[in-house]
C-alpha positions, 0 to 999 in steps of 0.5 A, spaced: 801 621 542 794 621 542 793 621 534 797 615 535 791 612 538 797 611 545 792 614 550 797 611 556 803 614 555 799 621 553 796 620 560 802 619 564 807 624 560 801 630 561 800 628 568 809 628 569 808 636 566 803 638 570 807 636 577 813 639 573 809 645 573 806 645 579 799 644 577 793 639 580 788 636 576 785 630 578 787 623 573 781 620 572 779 627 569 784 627 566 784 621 562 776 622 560 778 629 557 783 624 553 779 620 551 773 624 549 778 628 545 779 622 541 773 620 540 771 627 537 777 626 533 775 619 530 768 622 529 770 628 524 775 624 521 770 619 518 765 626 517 770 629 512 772 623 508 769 624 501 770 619 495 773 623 489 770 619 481 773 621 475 769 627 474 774 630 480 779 630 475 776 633 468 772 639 473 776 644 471 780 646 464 787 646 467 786 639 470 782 636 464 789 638 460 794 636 465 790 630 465 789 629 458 797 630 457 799 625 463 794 619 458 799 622 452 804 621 456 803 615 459 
């Protein structure tokens, strides 16, 4: 739920398990836990993206070919 960005609902389905288990944890603590969670999510998300260029598909032999062959084909 929390990578669909529904940090409510998170919150209230892991504050149900936490009484079903008879565990306490504060709510406020709980839903800023959520939240910096989150956030590390979206930073490291943006850190790993990398743009790919045409130089990507003719790197190796193997895909130089199976590139080659796809152009043919195509």
């Amino acid at each position: 739920m929390i990578a669909k960005n529904r940090l409510d609902e998170a919150h209230e389905l892991l504050m149900k398990y936490a009484k079903r288990n008879r565990v306490t944890i504060e709510s406020t603590q709980l839903k800023h836990a959520i939240q910096e969670f989150k956030k590390e999510e979206v930073r490291n998300r943006n850190e790993n993206r990398k743009t790919y260029g045409i130089t990507d598909v003719v790197r190796t032999p193997k895909l130089r070919k199976r590139t080659i062959i796809c152009g043919f084909n195509w």
